[in-house]
PDB file of N, CA, C and O in Angstrom:
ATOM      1  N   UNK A   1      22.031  22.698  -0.966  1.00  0.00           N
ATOM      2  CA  UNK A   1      21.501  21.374  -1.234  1.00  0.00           C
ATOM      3  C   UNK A   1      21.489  20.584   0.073  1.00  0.00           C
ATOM      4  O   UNK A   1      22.484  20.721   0.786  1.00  0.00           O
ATOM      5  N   UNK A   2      20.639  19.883   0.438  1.00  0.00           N
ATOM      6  CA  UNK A   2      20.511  19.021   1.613  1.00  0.00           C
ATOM      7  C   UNK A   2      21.160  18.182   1.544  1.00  0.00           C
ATOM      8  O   UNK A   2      21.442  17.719   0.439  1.00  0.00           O
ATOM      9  N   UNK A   3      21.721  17.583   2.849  1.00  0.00           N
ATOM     10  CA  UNK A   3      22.913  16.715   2.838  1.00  0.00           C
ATOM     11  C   UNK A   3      21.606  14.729   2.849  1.00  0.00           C
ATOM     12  O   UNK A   3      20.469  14.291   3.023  1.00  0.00           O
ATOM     13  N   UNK A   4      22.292  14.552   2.688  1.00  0.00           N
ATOM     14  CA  UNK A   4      21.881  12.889   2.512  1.00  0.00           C
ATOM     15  C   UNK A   4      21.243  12.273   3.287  1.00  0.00           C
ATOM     16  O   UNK A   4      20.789  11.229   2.817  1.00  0.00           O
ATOM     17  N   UNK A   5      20.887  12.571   4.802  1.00  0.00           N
ATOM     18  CA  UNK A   5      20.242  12.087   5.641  1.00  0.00           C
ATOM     19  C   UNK A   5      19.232  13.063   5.768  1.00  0.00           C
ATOM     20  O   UNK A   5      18.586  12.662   6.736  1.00  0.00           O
ATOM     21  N   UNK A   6      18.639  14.248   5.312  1.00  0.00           N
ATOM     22  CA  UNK A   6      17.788  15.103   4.936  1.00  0.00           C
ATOM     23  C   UNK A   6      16.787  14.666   3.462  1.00  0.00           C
ATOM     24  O   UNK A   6      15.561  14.607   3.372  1.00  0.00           O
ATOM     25  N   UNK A   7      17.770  14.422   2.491  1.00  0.00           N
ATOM     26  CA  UNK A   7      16.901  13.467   1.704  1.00  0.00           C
ATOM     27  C   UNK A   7      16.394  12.292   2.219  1.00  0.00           C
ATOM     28  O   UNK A   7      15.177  12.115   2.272  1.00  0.00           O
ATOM     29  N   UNK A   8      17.290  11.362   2.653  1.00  0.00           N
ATOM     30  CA  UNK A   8      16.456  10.091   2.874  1.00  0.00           C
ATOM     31  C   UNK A   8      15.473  10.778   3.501  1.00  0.00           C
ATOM     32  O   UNK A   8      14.715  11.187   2.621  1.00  0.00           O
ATOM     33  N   UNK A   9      14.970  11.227   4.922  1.00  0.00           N
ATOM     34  CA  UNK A   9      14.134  11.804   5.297  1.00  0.00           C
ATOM     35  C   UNK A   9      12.789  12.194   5.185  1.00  0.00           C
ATOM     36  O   UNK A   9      11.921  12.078   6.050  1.00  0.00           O
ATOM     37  N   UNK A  10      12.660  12.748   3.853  1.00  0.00           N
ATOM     38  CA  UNK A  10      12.164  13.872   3.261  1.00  0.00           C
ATOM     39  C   UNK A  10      11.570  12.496   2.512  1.00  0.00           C
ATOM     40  O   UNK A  10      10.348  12.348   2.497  1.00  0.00           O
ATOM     41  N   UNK A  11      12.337  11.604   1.962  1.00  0.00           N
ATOM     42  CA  UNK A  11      11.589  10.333   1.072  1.00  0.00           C
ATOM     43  C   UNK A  11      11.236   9.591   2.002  1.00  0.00           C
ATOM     44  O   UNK A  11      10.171   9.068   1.674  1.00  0.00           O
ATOM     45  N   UNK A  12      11.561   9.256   3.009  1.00  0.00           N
ATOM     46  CA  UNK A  12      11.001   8.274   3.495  1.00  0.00           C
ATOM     47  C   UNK A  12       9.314   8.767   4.147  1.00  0.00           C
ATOM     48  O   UNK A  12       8.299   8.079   4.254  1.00  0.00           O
ATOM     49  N   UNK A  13       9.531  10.060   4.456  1.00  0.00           N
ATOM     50  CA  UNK A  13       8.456  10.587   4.604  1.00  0.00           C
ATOM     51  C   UNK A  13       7.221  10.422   3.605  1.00  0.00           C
ATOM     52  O   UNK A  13       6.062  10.030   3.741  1.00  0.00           O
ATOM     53  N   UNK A  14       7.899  10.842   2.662  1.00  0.00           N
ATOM     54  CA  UNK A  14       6.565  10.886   1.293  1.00  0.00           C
ATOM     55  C   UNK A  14       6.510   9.506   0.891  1.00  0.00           C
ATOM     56  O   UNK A  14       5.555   9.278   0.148  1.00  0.00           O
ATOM     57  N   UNK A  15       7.198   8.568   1.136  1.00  0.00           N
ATOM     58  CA  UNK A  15       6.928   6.977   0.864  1.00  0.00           C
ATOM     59  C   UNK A  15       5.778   6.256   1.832  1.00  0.00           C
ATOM     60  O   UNK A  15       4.982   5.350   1.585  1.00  0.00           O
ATOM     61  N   UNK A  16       6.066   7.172   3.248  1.00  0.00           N
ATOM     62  CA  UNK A  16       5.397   6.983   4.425  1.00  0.00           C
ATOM     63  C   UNK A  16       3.782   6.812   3.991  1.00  0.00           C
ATOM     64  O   UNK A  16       3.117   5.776   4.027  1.00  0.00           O
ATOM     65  N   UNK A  17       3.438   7.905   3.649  1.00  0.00           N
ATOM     66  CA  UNK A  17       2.130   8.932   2.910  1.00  0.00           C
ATOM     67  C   UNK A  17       1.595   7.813   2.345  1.00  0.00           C
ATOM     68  O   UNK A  17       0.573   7.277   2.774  1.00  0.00           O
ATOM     69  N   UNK A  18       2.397   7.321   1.144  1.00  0.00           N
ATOM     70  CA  UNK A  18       1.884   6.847   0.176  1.00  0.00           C
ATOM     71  C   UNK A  18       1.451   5.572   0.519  1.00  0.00           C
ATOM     72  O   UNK A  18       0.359   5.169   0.116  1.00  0.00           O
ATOM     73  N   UNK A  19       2.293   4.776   1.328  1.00  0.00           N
ATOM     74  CA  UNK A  19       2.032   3.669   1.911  1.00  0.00           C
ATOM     75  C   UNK A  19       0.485   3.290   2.918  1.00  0.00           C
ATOM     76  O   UNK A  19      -0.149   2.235   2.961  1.00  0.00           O
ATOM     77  N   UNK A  20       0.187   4.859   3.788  1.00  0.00           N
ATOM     78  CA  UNK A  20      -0.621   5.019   4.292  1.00  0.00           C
ATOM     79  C   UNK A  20      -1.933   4.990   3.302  1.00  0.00           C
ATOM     80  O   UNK A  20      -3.033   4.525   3.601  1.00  0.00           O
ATOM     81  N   UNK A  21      -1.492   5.704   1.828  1.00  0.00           N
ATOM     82  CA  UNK A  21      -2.924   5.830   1.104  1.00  0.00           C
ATOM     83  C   UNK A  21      -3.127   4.171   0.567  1.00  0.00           C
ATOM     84  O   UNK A  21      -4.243   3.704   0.336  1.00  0.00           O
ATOM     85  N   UNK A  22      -1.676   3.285   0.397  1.00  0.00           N
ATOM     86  CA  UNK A  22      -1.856   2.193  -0.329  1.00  0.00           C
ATOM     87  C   UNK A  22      -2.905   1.130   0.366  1.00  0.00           C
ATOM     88  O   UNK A  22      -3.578   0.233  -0.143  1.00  0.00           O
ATOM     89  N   UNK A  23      -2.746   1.707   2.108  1.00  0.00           N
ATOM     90  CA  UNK A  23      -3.484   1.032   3.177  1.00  0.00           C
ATOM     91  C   UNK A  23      -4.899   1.250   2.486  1.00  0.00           C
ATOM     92  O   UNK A  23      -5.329   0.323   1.800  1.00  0.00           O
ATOM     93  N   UNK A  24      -5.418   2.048   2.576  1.00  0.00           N
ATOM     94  CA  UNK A  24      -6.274   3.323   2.383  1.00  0.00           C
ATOM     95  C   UNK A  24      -7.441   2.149   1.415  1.00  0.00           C
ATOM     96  O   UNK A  24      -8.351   1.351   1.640  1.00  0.00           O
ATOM     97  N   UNK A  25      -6.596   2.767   0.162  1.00  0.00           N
ATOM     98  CA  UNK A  25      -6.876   2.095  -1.225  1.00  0.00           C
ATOM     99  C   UNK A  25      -7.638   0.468  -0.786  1.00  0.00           C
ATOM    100  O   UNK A  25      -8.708  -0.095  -1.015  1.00  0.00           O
ATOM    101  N   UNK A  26      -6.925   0.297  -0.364  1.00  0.00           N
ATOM    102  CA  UNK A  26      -6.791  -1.989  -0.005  1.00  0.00           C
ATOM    103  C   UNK A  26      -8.257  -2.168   0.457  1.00  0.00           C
ATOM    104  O   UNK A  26      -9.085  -2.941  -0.026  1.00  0.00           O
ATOM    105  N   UNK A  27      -8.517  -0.773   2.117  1.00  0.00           N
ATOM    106  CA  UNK A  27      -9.369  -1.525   2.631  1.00  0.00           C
ATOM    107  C   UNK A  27     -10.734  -0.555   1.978  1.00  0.00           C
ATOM    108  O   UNK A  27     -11.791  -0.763   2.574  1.00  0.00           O
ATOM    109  N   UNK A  28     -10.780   0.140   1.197  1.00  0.00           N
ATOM    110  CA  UNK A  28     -11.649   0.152   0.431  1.00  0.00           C
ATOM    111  C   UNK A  28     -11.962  -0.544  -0.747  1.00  0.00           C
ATOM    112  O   UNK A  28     -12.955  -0.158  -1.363  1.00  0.00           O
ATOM    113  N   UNK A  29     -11.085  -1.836  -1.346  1.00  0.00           N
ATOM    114  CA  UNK A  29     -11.003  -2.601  -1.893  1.00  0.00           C
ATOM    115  C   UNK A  29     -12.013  -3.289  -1.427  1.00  0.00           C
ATOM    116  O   UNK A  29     -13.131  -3.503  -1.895  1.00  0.00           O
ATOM    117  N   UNK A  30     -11.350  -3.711  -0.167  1.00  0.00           N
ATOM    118  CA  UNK A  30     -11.830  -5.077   0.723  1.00  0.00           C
ATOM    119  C   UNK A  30     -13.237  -4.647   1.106  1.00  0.00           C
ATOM    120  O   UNK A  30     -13.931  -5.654   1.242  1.00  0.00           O
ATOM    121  N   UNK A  31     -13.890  -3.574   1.322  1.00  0.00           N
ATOM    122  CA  UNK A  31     -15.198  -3.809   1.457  1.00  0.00           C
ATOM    123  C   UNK A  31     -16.122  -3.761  -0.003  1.00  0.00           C
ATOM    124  O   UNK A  31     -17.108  -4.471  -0.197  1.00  0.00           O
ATOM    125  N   UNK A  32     -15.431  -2.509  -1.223  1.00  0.00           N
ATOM    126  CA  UNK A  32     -15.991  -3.594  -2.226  1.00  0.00           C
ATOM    127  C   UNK A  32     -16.278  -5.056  -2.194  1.00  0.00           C
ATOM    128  O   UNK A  32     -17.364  -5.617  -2.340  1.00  0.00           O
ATOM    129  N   UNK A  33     -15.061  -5.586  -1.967  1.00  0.00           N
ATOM    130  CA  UNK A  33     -15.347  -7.160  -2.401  1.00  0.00           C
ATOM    131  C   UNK A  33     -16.249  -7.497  -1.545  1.00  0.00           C
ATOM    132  O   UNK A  33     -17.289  -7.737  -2.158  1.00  0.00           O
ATOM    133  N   UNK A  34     -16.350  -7.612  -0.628  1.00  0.00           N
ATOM    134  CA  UNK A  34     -17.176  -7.692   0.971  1.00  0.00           C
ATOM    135  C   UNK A  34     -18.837  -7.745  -0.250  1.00  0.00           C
ATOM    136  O   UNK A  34     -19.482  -8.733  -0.603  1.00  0.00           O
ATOM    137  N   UNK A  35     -18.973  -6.808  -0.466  1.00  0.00           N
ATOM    138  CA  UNK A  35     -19.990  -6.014  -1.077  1.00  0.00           C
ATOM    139  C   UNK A  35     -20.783  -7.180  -2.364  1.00  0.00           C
ATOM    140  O   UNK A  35     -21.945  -7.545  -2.536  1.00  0.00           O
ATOM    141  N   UNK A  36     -19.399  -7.499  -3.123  1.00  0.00           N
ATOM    142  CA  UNK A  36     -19.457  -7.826  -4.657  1.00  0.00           C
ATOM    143  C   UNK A  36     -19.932  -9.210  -3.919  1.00  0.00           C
ATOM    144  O   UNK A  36     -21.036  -9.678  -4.199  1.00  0.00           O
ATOM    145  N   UNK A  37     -18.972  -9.931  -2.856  1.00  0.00           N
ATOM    146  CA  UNK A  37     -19.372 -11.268  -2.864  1.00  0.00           C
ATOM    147  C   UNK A  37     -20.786 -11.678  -2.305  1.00  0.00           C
ATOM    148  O   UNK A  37     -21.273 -12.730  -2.720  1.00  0.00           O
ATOM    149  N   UNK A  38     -21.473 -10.919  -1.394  1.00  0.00           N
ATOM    150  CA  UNK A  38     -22.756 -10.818  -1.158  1.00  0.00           C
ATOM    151  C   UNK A  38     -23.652 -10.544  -2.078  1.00  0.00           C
ATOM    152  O   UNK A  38     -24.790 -10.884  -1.755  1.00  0.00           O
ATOM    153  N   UNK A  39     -23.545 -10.043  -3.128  1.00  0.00           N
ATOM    154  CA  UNK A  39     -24.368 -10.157  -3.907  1.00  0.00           C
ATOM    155  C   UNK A  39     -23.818 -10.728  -5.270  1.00  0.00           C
ATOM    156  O   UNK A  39     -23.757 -10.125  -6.342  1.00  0.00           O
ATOM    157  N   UNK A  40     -23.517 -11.738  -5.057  1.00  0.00           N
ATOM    158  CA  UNK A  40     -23.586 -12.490  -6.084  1.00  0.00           C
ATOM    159  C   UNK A  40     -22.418 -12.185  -7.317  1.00  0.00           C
ATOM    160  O   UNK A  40     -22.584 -12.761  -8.392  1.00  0.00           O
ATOM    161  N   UNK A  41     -21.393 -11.392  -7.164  1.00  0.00           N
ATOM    162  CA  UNK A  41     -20.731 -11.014  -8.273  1.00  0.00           C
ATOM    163  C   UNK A  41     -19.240 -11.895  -7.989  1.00  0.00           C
ATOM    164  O   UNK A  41     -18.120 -11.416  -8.165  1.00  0.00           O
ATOM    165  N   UNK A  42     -19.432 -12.801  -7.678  1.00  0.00           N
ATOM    166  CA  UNK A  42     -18.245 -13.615  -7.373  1.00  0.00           C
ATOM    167  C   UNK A  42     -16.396 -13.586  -8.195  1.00  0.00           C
ATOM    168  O   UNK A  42     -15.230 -13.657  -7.809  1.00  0.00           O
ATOM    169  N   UNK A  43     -17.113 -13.445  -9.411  1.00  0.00           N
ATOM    170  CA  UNK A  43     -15.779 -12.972  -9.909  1.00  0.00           C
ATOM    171  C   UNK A  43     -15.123 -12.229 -10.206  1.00  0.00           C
ATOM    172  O   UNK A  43     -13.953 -12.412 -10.543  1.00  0.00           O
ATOM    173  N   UNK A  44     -15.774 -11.061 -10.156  1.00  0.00           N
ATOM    174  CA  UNK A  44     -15.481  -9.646  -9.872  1.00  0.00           C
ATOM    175  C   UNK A  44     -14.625  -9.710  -8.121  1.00  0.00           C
ATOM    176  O   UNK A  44     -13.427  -9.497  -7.933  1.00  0.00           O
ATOM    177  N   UNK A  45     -15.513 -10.011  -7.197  1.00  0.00           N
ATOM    178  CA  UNK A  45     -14.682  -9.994  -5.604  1.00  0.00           C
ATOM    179  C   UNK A  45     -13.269 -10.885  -6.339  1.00  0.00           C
ATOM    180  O   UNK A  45     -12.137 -10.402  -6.295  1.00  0.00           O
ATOM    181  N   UNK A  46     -13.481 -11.848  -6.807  1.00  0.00           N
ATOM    182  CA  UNK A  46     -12.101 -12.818  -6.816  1.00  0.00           C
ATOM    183  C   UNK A  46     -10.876 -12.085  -7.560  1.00  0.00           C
ATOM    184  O   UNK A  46      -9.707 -12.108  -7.176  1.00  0.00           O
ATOM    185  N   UNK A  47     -11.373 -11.433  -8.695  1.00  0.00           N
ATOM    186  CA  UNK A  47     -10.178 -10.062  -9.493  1.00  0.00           C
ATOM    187  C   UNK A  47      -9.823  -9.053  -8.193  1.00  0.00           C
ATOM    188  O   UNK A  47      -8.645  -8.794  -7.947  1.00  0.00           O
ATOM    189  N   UNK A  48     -10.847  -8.534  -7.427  1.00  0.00           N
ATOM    190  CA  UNK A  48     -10.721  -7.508  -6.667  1.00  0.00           C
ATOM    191  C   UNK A  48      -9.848  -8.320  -5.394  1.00  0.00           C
ATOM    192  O   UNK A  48      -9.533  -7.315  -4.757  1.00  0.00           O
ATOM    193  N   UNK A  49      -9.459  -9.077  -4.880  1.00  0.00           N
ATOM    194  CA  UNK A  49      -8.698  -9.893  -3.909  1.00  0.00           C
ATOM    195  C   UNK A  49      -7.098 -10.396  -4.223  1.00  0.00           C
ATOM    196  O   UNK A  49      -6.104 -10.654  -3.544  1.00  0.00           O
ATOM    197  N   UNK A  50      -7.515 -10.374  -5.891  1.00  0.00           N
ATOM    198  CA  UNK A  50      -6.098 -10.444  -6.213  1.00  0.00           C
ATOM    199  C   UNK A  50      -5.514  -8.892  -6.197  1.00  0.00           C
ATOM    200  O   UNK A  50      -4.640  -8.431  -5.463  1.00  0.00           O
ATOM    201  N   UNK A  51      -6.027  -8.447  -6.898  1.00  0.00           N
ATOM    202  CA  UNK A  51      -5.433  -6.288  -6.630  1.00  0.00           C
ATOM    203  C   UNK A  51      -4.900  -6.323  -4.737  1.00  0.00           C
ATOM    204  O   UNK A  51      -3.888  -5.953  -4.142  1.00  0.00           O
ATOM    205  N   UNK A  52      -5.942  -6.842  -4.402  1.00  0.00           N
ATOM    206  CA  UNK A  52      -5.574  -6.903  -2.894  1.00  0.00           C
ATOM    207  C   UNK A  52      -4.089  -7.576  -2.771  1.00  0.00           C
ATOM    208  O   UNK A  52      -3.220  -6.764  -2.453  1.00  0.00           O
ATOM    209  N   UNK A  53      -3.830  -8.368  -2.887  1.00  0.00           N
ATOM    210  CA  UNK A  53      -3.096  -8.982  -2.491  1.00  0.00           C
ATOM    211  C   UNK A  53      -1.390  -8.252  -3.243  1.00  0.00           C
ATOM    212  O   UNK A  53      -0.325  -8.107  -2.643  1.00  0.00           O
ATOM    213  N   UNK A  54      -1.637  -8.005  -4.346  1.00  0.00           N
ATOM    214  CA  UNK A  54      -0.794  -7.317  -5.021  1.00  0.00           C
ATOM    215  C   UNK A  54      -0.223  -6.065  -3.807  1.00  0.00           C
ATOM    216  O   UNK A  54       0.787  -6.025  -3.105  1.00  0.00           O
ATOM    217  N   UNK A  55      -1.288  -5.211  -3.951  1.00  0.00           N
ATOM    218  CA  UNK A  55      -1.267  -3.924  -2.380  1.00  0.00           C
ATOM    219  C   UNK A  55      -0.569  -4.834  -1.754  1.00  0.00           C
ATOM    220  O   UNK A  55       0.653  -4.755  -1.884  1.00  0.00           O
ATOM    221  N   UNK A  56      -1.040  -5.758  -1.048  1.00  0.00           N
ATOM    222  CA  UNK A  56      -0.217  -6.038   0.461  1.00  0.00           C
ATOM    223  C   UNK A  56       1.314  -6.325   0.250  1.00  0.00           C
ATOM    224  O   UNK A  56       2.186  -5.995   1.054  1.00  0.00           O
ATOM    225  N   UNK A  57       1.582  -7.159  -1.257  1.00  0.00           N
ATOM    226  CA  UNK A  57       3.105  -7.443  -1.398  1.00  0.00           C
ATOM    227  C   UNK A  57       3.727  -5.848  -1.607  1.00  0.00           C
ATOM    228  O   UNK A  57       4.744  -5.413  -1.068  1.00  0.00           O
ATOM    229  N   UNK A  58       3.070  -5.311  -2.286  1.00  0.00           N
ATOM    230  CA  UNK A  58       3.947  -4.411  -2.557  1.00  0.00           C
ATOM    231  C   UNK A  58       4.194  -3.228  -1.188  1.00  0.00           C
ATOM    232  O   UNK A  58       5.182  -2.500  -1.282  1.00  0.00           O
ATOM    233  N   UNK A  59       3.269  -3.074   0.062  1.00  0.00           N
ATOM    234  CA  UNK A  59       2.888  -2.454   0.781  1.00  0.00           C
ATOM    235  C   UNK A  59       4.172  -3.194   1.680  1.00  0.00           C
ATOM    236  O   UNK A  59       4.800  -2.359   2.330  1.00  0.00           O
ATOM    237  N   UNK A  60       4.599  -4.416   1.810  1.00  0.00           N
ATOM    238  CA  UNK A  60       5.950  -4.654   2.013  1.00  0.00           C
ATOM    239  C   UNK A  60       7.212  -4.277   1.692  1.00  0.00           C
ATOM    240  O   UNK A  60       8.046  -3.954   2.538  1.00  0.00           O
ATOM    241  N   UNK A  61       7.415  -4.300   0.449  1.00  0.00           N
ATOM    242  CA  UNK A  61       8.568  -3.351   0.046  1.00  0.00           C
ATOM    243  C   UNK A  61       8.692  -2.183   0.396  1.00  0.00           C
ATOM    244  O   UNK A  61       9.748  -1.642   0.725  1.00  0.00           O
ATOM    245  N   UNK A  62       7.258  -1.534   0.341  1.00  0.00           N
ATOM    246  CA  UNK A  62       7.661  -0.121   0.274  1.00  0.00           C
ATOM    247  C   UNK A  62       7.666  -0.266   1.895  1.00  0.00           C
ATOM    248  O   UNK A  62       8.356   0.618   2.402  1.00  0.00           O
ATOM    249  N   UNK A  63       7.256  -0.882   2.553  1.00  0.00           N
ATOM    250  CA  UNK A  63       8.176  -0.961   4.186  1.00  0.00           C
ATOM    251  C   UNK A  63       9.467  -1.105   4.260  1.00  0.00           C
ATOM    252  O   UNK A  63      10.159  -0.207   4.739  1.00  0.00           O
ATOM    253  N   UNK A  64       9.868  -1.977   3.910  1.00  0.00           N
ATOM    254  CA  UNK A  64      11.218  -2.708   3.849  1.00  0.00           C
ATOM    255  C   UNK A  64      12.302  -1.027   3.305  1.00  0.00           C
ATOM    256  O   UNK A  64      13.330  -0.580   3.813  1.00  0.00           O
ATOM    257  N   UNK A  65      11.619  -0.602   2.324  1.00  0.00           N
ATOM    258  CA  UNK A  65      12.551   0.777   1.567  1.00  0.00           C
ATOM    259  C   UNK A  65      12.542   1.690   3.106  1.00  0.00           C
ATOM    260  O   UNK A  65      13.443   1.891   3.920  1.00  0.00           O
ATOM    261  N   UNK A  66      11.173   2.096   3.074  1.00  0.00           N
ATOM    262  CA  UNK A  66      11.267   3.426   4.278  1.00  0.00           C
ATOM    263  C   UNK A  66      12.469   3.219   5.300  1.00  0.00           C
ATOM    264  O   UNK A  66      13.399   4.020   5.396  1.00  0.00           O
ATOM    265  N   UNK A  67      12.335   1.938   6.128  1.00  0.00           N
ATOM    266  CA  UNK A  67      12.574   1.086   7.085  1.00  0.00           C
ATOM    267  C   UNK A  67      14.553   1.381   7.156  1.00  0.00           C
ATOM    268  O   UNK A  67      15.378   1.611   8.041  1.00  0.00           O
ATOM    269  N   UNK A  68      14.565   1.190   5.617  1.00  0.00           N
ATOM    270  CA  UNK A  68      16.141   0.858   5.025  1.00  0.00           C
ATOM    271  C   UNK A  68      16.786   2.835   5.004  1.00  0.00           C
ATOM    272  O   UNK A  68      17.898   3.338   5.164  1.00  0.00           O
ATOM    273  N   UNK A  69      15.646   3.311   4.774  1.00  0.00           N
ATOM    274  CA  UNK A  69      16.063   5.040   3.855  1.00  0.00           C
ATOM    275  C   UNK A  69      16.032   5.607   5.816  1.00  0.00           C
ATOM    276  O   UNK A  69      16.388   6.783   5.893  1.00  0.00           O
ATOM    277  N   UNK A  70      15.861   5.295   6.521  1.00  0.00           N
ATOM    278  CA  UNK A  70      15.120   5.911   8.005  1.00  0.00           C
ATOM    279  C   UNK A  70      16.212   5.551   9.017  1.00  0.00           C
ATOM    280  O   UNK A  70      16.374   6.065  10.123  1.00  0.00           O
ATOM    281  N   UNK A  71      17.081   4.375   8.326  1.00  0.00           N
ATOM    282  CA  UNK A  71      18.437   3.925   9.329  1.00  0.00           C
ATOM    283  C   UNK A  71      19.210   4.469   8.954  1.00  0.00           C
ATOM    284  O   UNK A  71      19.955   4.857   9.853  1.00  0.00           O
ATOM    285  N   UNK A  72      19.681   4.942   7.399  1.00  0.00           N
ATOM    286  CA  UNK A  72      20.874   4.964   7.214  1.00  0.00           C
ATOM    287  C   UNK A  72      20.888   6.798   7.408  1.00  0.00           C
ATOM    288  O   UNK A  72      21.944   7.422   7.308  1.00  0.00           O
TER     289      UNK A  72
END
């Protein structure tokens, strides 16, 4: 069994990933909306900005975790 600084590791890694796809996800969001608000779908971009924004808080934590799992 791997000792404890091999796990954190190993998670902080695959948290890494995920964080990278959460990037990913956002700014293909953001040119939807880009998209929606040019043509006229205004409240659709305004739902799609809040999802955004959700990503970015949570795209913090899961920094704050890696950040925390990568020291100890």
């Amino acid at each position: 069994m791997p000792d404890n600084s091999e796990t954190n590791i190993a998670t902080a890694d695959a948290l890494t990933l995920l964080l990278h796809n959460q990037h990913a996800i956002c700014a293909a969001i953001e040119e939807v909306t880009k998209w929606l608000s040019e043509n006229g779908v205004g409240g659709v971009a305004a739902n799609a900005i809040t999802a955004m924004e959700t990503l970015d808080r949570n795209a913090g934590v899961i920094t704050d975790a890696i950040m925390r799992l990568r020291q100890s």
